[in-house]
C-alpha positions in Angstrom: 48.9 -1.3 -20.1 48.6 -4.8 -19.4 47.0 -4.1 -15.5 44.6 -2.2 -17.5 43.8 -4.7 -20.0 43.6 -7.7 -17.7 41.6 -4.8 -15.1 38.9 -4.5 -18.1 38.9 -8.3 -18.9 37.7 -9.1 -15.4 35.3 -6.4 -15.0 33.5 -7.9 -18.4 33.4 -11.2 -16.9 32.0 -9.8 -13.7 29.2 -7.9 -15.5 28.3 -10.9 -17.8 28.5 -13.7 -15.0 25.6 -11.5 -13.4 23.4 -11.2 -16.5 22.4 -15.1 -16.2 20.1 -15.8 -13.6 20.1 -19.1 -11.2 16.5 -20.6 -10.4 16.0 -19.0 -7.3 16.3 -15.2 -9.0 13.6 -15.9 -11.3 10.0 -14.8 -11.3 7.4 -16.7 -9.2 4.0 -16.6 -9.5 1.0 -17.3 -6.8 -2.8 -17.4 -7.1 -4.5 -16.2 -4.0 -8.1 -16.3 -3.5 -9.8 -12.9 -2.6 -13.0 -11.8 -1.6 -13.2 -9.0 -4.2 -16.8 -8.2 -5.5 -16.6 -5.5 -8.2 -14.6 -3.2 -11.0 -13.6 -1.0 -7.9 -12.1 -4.1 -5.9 -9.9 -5.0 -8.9 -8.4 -2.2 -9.0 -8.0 -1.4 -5.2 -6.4 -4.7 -5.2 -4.1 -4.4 -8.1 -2.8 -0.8 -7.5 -1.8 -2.0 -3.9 0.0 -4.6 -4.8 1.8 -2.6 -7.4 3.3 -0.6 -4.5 4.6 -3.8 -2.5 8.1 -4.0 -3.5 8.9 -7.2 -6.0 5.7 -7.5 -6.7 5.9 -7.2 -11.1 2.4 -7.7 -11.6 -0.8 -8.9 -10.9 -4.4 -9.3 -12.1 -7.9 -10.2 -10.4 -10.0 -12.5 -12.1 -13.0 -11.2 -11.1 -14.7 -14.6 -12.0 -13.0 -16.9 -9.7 -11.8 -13.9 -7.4 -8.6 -15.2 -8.0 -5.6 -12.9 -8.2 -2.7 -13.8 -9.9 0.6 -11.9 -8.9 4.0 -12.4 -10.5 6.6 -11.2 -8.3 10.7 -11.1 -7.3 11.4 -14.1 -4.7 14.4 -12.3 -3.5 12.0 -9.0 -2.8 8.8 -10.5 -1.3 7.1 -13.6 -0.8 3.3 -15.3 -0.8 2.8 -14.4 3.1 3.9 -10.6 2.1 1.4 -10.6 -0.9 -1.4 -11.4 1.3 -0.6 -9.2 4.0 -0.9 -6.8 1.0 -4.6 -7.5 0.3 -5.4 -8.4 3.8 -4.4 -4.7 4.6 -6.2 -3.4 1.7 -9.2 -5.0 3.3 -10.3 -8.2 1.7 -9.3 -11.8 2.4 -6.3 -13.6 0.8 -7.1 -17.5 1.0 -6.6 -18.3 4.8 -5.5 -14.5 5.7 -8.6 -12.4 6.8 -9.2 -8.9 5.6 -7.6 -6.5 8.2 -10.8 -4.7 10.1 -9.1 -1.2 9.6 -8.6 -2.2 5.8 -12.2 -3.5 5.3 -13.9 -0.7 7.4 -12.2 1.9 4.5 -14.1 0.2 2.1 -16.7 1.4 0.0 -20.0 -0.5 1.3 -20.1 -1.8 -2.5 -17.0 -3.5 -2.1 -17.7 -5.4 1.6 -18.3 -9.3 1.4 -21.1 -8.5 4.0 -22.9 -5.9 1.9 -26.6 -7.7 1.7 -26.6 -6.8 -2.6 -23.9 -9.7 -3.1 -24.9 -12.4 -0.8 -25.8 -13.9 -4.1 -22.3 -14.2 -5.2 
């Protein structure tokens, strides 16, 4: 009895020691600029990353072009999250759109596509 007690005292402490979380566990967040055009972009961009794993979530400002992406540190990193859009086929700040990526593209959604020079 007192093995069992003393067995169900330490698993407790085990299980609540891991509920609080040191600074590197928590949630980072990064702002990478993209060259997303339209509605369709925004959501190419967003479901993508929603597969990548750690990634929690993200948003495109389609204003700025800037998305926003809230994601695990221990799961993924900045350089993982652009890979993501790069491969999806638009730029992520200094990471250029993969050619494979950017050739899939709709011809609404391609940074070269002569209707949004303008923007």
């Amino acid at each position: 009895m007192k093995n069992l007690l003393f067995g169900l005292i330490a698993a407790l402490m085990l299980t609540t020691g891991t509920a609080y979380r040191t600074a590197d566990d928590k949630e980072k967040e990064v702002k990478i600029k993209t060259s997303a055009i339209c509605e369709m972009c925004k959501e190419r961009i967003e479901r993508n990353l929603a597969f990548e794993k750690g990634v929690k979530e993200s948003n495109l400002n389609l204003d700025n072009k800037v998305v926003t992406v809230k994601y695990n540190p221990k799961k993924t990193d900045a350089a993982k999250i652009k890979a993501n859009i790069s491969k999806s086929g638009y730029d992520a700040d200094e990471v250029t759109a993969d050619e494979k990526g950017y050739n899939k593209l709709p011809s609404c959604c391609k940074k070269d596509n002569k209707e949004h020079a303008h923007q």
